[in-house]
Backbone as a printed PyTorch tensor [residue, N CA C, xyz], in Angstrom:
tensor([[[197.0060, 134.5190,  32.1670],
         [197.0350, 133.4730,  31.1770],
         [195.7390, 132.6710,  31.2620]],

        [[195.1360, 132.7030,  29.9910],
         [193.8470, 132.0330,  30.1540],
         [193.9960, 130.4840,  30.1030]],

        [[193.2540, 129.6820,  31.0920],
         [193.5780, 128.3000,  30.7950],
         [192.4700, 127.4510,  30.6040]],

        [[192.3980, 126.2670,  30.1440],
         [190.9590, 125.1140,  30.0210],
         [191.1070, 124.4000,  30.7270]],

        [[190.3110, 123.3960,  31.0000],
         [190.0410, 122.1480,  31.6150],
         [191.0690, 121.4890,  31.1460]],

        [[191.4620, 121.0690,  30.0260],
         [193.0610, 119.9460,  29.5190],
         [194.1080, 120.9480,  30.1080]],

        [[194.1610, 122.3660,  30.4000],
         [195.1800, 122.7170,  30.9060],
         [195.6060, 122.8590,  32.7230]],

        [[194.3680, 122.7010,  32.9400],
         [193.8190, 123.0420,  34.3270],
         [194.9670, 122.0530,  35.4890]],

        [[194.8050, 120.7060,  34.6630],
         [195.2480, 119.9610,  35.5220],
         [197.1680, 120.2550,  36.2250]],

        [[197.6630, 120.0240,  34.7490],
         [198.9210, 120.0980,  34.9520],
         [199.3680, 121.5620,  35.2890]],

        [[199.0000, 122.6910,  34.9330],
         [198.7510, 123.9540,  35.2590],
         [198.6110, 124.2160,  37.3200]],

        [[197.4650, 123.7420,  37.6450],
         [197.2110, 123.9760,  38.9640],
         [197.0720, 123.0370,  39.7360]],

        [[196.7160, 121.8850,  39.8040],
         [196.3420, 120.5160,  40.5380],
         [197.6910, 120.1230,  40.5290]],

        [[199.0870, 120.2670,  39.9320],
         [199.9580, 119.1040,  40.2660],
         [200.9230, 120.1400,  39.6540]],

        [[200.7020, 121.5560,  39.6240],
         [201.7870, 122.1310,  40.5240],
         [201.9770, 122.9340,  41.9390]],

        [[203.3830, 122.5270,  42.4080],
         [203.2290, 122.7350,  43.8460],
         [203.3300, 124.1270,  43.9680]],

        [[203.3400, 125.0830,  43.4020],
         [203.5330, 126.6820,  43.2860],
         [202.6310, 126.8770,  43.6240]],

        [[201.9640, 128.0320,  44.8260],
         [200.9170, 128.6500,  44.8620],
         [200.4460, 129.8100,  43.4810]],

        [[199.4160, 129.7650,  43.0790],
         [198.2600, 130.4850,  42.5300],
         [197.1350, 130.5890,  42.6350]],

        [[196.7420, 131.8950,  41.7430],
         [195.3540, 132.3670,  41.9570],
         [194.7410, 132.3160,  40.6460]],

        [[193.5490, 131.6110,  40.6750],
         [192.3570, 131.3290,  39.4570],
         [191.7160, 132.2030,  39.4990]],

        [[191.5530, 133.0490,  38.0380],
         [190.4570, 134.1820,  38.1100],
         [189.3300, 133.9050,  37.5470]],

        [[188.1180, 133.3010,  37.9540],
         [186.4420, 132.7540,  37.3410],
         [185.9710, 133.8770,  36.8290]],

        [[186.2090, 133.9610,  35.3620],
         [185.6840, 135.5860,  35.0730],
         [184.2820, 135.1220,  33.6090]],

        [[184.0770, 136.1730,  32.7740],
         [183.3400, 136.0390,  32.1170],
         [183.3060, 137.2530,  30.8510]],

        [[183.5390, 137.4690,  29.7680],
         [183.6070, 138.5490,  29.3230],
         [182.2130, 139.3510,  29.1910]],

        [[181.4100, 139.6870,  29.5660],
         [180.1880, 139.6680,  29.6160],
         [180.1670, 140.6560,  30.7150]],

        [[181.2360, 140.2040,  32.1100],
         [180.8890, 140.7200,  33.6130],
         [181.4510, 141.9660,  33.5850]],

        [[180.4610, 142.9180,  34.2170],
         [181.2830, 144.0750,  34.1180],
         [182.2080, 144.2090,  35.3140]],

        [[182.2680, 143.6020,  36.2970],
         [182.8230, 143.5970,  37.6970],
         [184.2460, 142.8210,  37.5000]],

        [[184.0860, 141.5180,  36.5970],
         [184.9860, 141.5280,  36.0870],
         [186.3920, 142.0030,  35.2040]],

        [[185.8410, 142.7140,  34.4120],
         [186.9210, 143.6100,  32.8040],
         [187.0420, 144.4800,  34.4960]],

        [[186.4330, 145.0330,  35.6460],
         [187.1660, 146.3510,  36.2340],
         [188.0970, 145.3050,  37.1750]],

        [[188.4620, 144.2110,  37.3520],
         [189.4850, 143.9280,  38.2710],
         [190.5660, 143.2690,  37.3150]],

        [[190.1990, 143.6610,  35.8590],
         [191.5460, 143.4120,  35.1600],
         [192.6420, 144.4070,  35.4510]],

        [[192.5890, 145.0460,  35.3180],
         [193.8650, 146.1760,  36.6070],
         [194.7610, 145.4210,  37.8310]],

        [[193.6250, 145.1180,  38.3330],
         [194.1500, 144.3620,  39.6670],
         [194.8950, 143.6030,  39.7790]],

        [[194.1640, 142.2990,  38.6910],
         [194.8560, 141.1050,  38.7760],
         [196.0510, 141.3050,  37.6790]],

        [[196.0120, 142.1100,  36.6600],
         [197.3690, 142.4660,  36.3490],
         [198.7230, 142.9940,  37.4100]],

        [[198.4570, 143.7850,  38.3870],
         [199.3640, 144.2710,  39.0190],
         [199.5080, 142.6910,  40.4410]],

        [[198.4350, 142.2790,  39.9650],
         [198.7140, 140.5900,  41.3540],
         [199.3770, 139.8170,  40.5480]],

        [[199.2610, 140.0990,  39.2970],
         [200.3980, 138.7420,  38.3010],
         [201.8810, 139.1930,  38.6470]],

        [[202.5210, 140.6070,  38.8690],
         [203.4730, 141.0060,  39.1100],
         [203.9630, 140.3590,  40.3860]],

        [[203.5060, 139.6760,  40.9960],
         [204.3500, 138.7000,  42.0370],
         [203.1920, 137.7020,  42.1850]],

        [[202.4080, 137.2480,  41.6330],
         [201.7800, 135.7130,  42.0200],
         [201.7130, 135.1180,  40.7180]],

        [[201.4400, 133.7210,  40.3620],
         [201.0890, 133.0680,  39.2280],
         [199.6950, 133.2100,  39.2330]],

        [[198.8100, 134.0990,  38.3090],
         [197.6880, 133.9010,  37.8980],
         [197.1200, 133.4980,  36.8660]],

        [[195.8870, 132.8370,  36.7610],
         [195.5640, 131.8720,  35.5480],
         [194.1310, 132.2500,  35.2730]],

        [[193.6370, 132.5680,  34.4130],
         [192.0530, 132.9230,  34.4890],
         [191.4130, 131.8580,  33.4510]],

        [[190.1900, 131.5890,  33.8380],
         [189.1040, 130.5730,  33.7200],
         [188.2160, 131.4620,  33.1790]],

        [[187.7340, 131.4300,  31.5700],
         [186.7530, 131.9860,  31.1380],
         [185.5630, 130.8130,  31.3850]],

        [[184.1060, 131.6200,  32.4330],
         [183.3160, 130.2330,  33.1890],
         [182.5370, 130.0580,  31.7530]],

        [[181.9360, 130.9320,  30.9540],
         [181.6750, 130.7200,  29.5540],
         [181.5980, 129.7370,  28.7730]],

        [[182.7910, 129.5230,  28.9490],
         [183.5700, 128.3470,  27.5260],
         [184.1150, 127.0340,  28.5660]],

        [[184.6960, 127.1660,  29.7800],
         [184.6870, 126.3510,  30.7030],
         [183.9790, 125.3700,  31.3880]],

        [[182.2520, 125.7470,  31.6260],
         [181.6160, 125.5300,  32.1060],
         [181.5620, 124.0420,  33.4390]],

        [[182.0530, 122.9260,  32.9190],
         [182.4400, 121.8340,  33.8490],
         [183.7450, 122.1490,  34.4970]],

        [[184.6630, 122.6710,  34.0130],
         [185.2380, 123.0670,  35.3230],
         [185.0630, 124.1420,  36.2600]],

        [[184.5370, 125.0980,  35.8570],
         [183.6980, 126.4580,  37.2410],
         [182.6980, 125.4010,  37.8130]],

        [[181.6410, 124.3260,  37.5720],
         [180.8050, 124.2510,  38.2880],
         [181.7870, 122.6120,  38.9390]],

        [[182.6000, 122.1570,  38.4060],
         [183.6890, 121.4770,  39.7030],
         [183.8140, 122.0470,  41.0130]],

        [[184.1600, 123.2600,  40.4010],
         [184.7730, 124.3730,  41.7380],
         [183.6010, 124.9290,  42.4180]],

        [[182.4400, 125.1000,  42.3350],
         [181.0680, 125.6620,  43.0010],
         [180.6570, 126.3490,  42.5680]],

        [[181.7470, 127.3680,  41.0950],
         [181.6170, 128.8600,  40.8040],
         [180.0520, 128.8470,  40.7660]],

        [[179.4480, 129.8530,  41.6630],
         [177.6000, 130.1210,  41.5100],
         [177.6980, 131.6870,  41.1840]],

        [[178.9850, 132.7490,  41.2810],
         [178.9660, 134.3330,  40.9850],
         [179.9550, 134.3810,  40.3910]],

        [[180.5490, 135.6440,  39.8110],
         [181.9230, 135.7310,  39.1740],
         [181.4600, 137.8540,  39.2530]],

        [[183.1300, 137.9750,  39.4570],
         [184.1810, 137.4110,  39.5960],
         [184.2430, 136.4180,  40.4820]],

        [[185.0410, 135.5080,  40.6830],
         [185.4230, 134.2630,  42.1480],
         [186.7950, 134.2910,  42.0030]],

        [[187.6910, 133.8450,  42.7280],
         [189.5300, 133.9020,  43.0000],
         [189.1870, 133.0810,  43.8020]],

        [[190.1560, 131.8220,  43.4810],
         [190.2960, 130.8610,  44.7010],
         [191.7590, 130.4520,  43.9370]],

        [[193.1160, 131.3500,  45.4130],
         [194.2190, 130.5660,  45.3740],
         [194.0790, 129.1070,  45.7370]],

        [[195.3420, 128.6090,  45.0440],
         [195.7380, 126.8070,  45.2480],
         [197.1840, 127.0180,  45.5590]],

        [[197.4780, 125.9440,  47.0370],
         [198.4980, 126.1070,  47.3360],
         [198.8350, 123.9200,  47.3380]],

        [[199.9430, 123.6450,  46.7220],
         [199.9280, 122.7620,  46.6490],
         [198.8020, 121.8980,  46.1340]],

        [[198.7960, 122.5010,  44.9820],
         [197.4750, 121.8610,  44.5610],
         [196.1230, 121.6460,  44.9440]],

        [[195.2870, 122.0970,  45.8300],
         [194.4610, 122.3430,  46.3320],
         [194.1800, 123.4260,  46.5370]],

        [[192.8990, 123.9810,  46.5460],
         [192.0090, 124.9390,  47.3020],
         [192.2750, 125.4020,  48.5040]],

        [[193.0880, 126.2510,  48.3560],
         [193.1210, 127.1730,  50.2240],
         [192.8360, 128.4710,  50.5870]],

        [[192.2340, 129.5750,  49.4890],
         [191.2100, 130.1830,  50.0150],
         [190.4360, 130.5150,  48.6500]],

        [[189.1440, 131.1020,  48.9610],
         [188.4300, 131.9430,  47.6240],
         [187.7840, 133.1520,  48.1300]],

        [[187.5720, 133.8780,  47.3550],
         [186.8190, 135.3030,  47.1420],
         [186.0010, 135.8420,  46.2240]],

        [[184.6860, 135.9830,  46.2350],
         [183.6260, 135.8360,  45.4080],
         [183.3950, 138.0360,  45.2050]],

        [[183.4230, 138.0660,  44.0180],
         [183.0420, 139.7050,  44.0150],
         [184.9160, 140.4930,  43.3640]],

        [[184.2990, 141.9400,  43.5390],
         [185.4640, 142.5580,  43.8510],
         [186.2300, 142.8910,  44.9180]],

        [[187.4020, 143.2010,  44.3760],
         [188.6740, 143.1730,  45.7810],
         [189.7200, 144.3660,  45.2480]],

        [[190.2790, 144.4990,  45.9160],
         [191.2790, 145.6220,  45.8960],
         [192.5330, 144.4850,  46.2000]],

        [[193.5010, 144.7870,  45.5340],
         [194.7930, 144.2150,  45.4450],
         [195.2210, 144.1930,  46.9320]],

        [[195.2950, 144.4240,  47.7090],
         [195.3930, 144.2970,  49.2730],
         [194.9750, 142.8770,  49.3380]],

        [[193.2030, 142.7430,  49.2320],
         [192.6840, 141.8100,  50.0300],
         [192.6720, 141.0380,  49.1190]],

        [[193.2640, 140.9080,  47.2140],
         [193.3970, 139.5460,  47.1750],
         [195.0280, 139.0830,  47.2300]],

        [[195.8770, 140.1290,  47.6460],
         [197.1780, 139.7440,  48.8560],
         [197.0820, 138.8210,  49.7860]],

        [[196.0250, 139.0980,  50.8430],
         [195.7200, 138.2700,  51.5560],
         [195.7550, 136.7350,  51.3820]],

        [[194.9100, 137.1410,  50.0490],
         [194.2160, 135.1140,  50.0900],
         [195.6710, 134.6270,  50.1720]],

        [[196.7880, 134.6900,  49.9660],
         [197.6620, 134.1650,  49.8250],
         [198.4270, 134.1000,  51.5590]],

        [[197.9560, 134.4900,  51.9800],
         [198.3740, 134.7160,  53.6660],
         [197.4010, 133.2020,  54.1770]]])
């Protein structure tokens, strides 16, 4: 589910559900190949993707400097990220 900055808040900051933000770009090719992935990671996590594009003040809130980037929020905050590609395993993890 793609989200904005007016959605961002109530979406991830102030809910207590863990998720994972996907910093993507339609442009990236590294990106469109971990749409697979993060489809089969939506099948048991809440994921939300951030086009950095059209976003821009909120990716550079967050540090985004590469994309792809994944940074789960657990309780509303930042508790891990992953810059690049991943294999559904290791973005399992971030949630560990």
């Amino acid at each position: 589910m793609n989200i904005s900055k007016q959605d961002f808040e109530e979406k991830v900051i102030n809910n207590k559900e863990e998720c994972i933000v996907d910093f993507y770009a339609e442009w990236c090719g590294p990106c469109q190949m971990m749409m697979p992935v993060m489809e089969k990671v939506a099948e048991e996590h809440t994921v939300y993707k951030v086009n950095t594009d059209d976003e821009t003040d909120l990716a550079l809130s967050f540090g985004i400097m590469s994309i792809p980037c994944f940074i789960v929020f657990k309780d509303g905050k930042v508790y891990k990220r992953h810059v690049g590609m991943a294999s559904k395993s290791e973005i399992d993890e971030l949630f560990n």
